[in-house]
C-alpha positions in Angstrom: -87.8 17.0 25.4 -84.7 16.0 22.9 -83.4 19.1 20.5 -81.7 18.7 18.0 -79.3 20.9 15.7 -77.0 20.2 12.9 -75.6 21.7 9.9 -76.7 22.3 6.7 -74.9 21.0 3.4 -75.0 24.7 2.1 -73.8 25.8 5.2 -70.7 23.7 4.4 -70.3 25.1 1.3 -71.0 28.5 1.5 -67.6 28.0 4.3 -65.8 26.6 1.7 -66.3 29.8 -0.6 -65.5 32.4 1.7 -63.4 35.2 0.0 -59.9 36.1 1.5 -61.0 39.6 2.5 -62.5 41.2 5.8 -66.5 41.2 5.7 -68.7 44.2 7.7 -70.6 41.0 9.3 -69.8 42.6 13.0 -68.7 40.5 16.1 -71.7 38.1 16.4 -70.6 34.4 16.0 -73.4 33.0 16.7 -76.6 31.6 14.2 -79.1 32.7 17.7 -77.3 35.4 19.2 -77.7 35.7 23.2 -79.6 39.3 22.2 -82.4 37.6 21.0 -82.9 35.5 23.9 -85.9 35.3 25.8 -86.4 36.2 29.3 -82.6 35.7 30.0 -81.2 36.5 33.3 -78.5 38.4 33.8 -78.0 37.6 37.0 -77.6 34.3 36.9 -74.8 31.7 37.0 -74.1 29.6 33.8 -72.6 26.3 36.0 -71.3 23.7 33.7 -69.8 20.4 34.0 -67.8 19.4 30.6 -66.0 16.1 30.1 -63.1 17.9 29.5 -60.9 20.3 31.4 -57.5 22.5 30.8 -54.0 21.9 32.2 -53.3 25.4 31.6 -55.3 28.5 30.2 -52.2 29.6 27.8 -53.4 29.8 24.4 -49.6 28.6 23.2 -49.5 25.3 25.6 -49.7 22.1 23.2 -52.8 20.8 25.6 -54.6 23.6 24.6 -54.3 22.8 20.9 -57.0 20.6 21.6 -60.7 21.5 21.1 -61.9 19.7 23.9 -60.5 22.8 26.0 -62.0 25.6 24.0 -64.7 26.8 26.1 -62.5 28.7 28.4 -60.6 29.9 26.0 -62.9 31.3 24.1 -64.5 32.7 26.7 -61.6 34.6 28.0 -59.8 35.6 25.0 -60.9 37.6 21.9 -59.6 36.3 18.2 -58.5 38.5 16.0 -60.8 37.0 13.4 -64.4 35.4 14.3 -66.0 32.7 12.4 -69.7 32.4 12.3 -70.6 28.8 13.9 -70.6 27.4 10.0 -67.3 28.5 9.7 -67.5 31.8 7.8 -64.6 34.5 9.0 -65.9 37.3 10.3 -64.7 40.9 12.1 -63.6 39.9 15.5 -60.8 42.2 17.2 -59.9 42.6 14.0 -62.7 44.8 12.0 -61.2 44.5 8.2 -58.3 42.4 6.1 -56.7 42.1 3.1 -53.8 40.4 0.9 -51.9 41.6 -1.5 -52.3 40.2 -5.2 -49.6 37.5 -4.7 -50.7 36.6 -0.9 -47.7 37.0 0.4 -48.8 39.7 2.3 -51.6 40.1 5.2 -52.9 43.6 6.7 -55.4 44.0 9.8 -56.9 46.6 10.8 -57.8 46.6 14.3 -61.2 48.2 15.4 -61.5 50.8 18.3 -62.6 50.7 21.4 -61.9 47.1 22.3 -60.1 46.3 26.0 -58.0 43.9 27.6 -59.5 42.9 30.7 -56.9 45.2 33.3 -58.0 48.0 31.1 -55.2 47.7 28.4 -56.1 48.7 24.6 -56.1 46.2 21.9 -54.0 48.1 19.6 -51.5 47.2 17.0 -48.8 47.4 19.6 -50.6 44.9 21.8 -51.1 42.5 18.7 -47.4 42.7 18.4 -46.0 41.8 21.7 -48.5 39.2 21.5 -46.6 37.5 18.6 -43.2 38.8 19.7 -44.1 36.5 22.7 -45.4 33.5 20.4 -42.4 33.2 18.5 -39.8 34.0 21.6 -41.2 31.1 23.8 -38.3 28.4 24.2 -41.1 25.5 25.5 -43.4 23.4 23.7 -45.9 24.9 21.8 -49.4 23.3 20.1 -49.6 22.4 16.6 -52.3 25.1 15.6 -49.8 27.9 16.9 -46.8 27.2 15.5 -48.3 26.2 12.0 -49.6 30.1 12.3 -46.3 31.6 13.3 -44.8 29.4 10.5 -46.8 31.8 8.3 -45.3 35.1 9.7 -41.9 36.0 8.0 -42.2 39.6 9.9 -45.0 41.8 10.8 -45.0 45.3 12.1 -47.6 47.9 13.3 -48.0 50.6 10.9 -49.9 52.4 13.2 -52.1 52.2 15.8 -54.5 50.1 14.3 -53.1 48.7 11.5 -50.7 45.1 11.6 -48.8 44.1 8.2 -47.9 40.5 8.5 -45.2 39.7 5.5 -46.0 35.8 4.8 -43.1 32.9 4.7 -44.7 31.4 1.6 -47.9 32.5 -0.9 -51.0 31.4 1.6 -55.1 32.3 1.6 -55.1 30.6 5.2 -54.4 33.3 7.5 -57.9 34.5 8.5 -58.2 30.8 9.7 -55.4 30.3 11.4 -56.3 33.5 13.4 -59.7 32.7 14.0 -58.1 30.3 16.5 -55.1 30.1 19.3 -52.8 32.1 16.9 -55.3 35.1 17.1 -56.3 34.8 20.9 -55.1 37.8 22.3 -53.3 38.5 26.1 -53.1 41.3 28.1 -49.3 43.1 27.1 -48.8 43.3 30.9 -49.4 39.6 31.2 -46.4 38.8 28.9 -43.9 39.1 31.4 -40.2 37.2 31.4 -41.2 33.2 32.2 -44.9 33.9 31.5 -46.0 30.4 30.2 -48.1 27.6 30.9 -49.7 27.7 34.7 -47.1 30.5 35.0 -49.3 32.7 32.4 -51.8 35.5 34.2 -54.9 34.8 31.9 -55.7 38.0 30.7 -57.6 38.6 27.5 -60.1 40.6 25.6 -63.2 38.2 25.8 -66.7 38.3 27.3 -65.6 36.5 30.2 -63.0 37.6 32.9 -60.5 35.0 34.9 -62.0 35.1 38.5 -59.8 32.3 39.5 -58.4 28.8 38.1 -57.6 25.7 39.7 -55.8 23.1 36.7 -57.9 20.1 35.4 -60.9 20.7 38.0 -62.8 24.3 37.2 -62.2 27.4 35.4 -64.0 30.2 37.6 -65.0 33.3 35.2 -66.9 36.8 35.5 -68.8 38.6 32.9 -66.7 41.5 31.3 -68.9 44.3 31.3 -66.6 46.3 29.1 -66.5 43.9 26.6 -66.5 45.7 22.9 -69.2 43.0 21.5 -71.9 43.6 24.3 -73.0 41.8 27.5 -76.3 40.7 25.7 -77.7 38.8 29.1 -74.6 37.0 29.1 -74.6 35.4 33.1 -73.3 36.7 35.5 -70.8 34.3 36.4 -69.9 31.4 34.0 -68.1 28.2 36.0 -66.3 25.2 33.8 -66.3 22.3 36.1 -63.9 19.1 34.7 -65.8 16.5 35.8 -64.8 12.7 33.8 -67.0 10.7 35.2 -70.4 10.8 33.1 -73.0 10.1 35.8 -71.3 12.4 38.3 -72.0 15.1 35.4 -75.6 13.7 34.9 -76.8 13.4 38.5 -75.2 17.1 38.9 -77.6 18.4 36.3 -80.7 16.6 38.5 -79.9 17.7 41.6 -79.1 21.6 40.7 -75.7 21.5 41.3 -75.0 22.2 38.1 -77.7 23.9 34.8 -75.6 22.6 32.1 -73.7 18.9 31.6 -72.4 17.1 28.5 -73.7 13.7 28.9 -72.0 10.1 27.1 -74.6 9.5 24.4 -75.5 6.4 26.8 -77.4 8.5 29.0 -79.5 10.2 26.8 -82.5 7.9 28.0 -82.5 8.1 31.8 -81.4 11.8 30.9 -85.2 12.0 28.9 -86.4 9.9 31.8 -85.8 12.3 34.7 -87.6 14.5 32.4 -84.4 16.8 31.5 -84.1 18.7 28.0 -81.5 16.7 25.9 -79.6 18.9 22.8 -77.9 17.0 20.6 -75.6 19.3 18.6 -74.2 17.6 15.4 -70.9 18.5 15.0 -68.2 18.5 12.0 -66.4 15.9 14.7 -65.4 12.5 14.7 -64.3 9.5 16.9 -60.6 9.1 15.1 -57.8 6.9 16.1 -54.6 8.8 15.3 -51.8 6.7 14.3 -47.7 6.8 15.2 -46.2 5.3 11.7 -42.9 5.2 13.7 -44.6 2.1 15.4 -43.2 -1.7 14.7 -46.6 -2.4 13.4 -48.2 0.3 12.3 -46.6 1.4 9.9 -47.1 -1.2 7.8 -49.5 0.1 5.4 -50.9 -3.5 4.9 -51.8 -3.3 8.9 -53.1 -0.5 8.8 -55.7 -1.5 6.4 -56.1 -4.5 8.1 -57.6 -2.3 11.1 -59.4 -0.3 8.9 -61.7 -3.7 7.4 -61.6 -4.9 11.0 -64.0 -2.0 12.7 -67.6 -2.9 12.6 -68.5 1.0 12.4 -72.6 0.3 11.8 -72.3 -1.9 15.1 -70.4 0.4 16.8 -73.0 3.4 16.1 -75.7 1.2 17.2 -74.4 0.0 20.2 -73.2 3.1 21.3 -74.6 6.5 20.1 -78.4 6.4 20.9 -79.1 7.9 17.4 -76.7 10.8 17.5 -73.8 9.2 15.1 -72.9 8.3 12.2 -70.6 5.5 10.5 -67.2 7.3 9.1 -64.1 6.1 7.0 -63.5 9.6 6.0 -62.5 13.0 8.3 -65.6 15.1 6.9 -69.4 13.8 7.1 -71.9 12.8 4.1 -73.0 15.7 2.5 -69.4 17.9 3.1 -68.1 19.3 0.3 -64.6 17.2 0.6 -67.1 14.1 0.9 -66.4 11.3 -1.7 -68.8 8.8 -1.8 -67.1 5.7 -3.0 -64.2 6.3 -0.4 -67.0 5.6 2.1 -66.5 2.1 0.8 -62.9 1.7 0.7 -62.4 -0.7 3.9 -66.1 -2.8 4.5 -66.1 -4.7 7.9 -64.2 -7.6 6.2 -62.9 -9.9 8.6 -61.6 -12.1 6.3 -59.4 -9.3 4.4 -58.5 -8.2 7.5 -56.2 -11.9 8.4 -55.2 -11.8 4.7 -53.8 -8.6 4.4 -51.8 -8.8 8.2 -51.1 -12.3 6.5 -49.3 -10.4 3.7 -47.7 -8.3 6.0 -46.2 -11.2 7.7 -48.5 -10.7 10.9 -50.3 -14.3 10.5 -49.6 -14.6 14.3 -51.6 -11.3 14.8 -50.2 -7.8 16.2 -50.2 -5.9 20.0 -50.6 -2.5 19.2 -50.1 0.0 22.3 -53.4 2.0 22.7 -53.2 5.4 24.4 -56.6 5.3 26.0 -58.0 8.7 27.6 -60.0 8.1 30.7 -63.4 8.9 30.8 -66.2 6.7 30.2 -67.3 7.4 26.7 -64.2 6.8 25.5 -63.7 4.0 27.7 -66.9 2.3 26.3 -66.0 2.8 22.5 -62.3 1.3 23.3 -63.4 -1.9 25.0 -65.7 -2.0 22.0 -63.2 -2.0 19.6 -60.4 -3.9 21.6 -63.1 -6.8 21.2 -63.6 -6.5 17.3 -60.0 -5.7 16.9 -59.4 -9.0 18.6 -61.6 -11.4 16.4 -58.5 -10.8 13.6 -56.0 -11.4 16.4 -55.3 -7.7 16.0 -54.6 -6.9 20.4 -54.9 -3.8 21.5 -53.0 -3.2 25.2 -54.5 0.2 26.7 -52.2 2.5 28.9 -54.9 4.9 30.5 -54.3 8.4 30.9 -56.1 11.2 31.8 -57.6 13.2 28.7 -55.2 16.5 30.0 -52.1 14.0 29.6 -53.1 13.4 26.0 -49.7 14.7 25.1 -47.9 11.7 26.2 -48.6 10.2 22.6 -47.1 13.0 20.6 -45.4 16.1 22.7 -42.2 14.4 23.4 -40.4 12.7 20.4 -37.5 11.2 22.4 -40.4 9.8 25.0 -43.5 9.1 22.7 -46.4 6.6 24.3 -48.7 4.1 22.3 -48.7 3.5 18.1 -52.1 4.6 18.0 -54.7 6.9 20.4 -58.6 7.6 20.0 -59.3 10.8 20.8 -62.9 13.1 19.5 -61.3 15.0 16.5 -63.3 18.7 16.2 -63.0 20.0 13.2 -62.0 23.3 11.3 -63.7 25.4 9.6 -61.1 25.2 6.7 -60.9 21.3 5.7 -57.5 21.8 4.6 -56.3 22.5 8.1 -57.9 18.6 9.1 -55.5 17.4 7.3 -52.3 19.2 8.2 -53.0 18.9 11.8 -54.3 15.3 11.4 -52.2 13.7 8.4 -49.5 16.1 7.7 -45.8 16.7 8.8 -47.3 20.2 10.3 -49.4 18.5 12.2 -49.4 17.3 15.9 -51.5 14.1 15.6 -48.3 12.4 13.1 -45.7 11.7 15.9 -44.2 9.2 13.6 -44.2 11.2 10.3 -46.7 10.9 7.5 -48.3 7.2 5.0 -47.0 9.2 2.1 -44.6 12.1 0.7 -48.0 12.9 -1.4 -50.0 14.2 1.7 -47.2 17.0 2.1 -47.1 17.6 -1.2 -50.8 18.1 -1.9 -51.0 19.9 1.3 -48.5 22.4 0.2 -50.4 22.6 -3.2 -53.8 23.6 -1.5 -52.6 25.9 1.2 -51.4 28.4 -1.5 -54.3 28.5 -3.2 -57.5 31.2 -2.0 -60.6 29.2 -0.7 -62.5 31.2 -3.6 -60.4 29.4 -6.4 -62.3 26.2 -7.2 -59.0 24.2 -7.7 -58.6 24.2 -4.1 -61.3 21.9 -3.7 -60.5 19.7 -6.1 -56.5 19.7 -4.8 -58.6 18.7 -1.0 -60.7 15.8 -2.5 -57.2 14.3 -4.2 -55.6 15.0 -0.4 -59.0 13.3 1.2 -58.4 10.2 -1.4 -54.2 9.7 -0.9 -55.2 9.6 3.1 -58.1 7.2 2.6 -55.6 4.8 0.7 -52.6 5.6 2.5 -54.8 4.5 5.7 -53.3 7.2 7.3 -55.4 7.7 10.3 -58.6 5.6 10.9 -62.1 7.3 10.9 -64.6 5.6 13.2 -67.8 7.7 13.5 -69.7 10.9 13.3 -70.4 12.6 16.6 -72.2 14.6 18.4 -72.2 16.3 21.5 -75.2 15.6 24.1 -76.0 18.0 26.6 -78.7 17.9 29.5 -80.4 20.7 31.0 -83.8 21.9 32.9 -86.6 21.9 30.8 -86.1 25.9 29.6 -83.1 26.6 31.2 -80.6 27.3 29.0 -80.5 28.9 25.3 -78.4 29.5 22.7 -76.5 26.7 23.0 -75.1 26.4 19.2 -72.8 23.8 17.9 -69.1 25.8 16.7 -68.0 24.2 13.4 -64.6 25.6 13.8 -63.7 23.6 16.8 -65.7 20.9 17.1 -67.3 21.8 20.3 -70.0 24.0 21.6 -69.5 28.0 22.3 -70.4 28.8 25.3 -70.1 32.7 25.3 -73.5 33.4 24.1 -75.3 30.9 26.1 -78.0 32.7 28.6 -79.9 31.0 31.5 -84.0 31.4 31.8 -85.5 33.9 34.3 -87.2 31.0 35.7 -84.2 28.7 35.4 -83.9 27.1 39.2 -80.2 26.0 39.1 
């Protein structure tokens, strides 16, 4: 049987007009909570075998900026602020919020009862030594954390439950920012001198409890039965086997070894075949190629452009996504609010265009563009795809492979960066502005070699200090989607989604998270008659 779940335009926009105050819309994230499961067994063992894995589980390490490593995380440490899987901030550790009139001013209040794992309370003191800890480390940090400590001038408990964060510059983004690593919360006792990275005990607030961790291969976790939010016939046990090879994850899922896989979209019919459930969950994801403008080629606008007309995206979606994708030139899907149609025609597969504009650009000869290619086989399949399009215009792409935990190499180091370009599954946020600082932006981590245009910054610094409830903020974000589109600043390929197999039955709740382009997996239950 094939499921299928997507979001809803109003959704989108009903995320966009969130108000920058705390709602009374309690903990639950999800659109099916696990409460109103059926027949869920609390007993059993949620064993699943993602395409993706964690170098470390420190909320602060730049790998971990990445959604494809959210399910851990979320799993094993509580946010500040929840968002509902359409993107809508919600109470999470934090029960209420507030700015003050000129929004240079944020206050929390922190609801009771809530744990740390060893026992600790979540209390304003706690919240503080986390970002005391934030701000102090010396290593690298991802782009989503320091973008939100960039926000904090100073902050202070007031009390025991209360947390006044003074703000660097006018903002209405700080419910979003900690609705993400900035707002994932550690154990004070955890925080200890040279706590980082592999070196960090992974002690948080969330449903799940670190049993034990072994880097890149499987994150072992327990329920918390303390947690503030409720076991609601969560598992018992909840395993995150790394796993890159796509049949290895499929045959697991037919032979028991594991109940839940993500499968390539390949798969989906001998998936259907061996009479597994298939899910596809639409996401507010995309296949992107992010570019290094500090390149010799790529930063030739004209190039740039010339890749864009040279990507057969219809063909591509054909040949590769069994129904579950969609042709992109933009970061956001039809039907987003930041959507604009005609940009959707900017760059048509143009072959032609393509050799005339690297003509311009002095490229008659063609270019060799260094490709950063992450090693698994979806993303193998979609880069020998386009290395073979790419080279009809003489455009030659030259792959160095590395493993999807070593993504890094193409924009951690500055004095040591790797590739001009890299393809990587882009989730998205639940606040489109944050797309484009992470993605296109000086803020952001996926511009190694700085941004197309001063504009981007500019407009980005126009919308962030606006309130999502003020309708020139949207308009500010369509002017920032149309300078990137022009600018060719990064390079949209398609819509995705993510494909998951299971026993006919076995597994509920499994709901697509806007916010990070990925799937939650905390309020996923298993069957009573589930035999994995």
């Amino acid at each position: 049987m094939r499921l299928r779940s997507k979001f809803g335009v109003t959704l989108l926009a009903a995320a966009m007009a969130v108000t920058a105050c705390g709602g009374s819309g309690g903990g639950d994230e999800g659109g099916d909570s696990a409460g109103d499961a059926v027949a869920a067994n609390p007993e059993a063992e949620l064993i699943f075998f993602d395409a993706s894995g964690n170098e470390t589980l420190d909320p602060a390490h730049p790998q971990n900026n990445s959604s494809l490593s959210y399910e851990s995380l979320l799993a094993i440490y509580d946010r500040l602020i929840h968002l509902t899987d359409e993107g809508e901030p919600i109470p999470g550790l934090a029960e209420e919020w507030a700015y003050n009139d000129d929004l240079t001013q944020f206050t929390m209040t922190l609801r009771e009862g809530a744990t740390f794992h060893d026992g600790t309370p979540v209390d304003a003191a706690a919240v503080v030594a986390n970002f005391d800890r934030s701000k102090g480390l010396t290593e690298p940090i991802g782009a989503t954390m320091q973008n939100t400590l960039d926000l904090m001038a100073s902050y202070e408990a007031t009390d025991e439950r209360t947390v006044v964060i003074q703000l660097s510059e006018p903002s209405g983004q700080m419910e979003y920012w900690l609705s993400a690593n900035g707002g994932m919360m550690i154990s004070p006792e955890a925080l200890t001198p040279g706590a980082y990275g592999v070196n960090l005990e992974a002690i948080g607030a969330g449903p799940y409890a670190l049993e034990s961790f072994e880097s890149n291969v499987v994150t072992k976790m327990v329920r918390y039965e303390d947690y503030w939010g409720g076991t609601e016939g969560r598992p018992a046990r909840f395993e995150n086997h790394y796993v890159t090879d796509g049949q290895a994850r499929l045959n697991a899922v037919r032979s028991g070894e594991a109940n839940l896989a993500i499968l390539d979209a390949s798969q989906i019919p001998e998936a259907e075949g061996a009479g597994l459930d298939v899910q596809i969950n639409q996401q507010l994801s995309l296949w992107n190629i992010y570019t290094n403008l500090a390149g010799p080629d790529i930063g030739d606008l004209r190039v740039r452009q010339a890749i864009m007309h040279a990507i057969d995206r219809q063909s591509l979606v054909d040949a590769l996504t069994f129904g579950s994708g969609a042709p992109a030139q933009q970061l956001f899907p039809e039907g987003h609010p930041v959507w604009i149609e005609e940009l959707d025609e900017a760059y048509p597969y143009d072959p032609d265009k393509a050799r005339e504009l690297l003509a311009e650009a002095g490229k008659s000869g063609g270019v060799d563009i260094d490709f950063v290619l992450l090693n698994n086989t979806e993303y193998r399949q979609l880069a020998e795809a386009l290395q073979q399009m790419l080279a009809e215009v003489d455009i030659r792409l030259t792959f160095e492979v590395v493993d999807i935990s070593q993504a890094g190499v193409f924009y951690r180091d500055p004095n040591d960066l790797h590739g001009e370009v890299m393809m990587a599954r882009w989730g998205g946020r639940p606040d489109p502005l944050q797309t484009f600082q992470e993605v296109t932006s000086s803020q952001g981590t996926y511009t190694p070699g700085g941004v197309a245009s001063p504009r981007i910054d500019e407009l980005v610094e126009q919308a962030s200090a606006l309130t999502p409830d003020n309708p020139e903020r949207l308009e500010v974000i369509r002017e920032l989607n149309r300078e990137v589109i022009e600018q060719a600043a990064t390079f949209p390929i398609m819509i995705r989604s993510n494909v998951f197999a299971y026993s006919p039955g076995c597994v509920q709740n499994l709901t697509p998270y806007l916010p990070a382009g990925d799937d939650r997996m905390n309020d996923v239950t298993i069957s009573q008659d589930c035999a994995a």
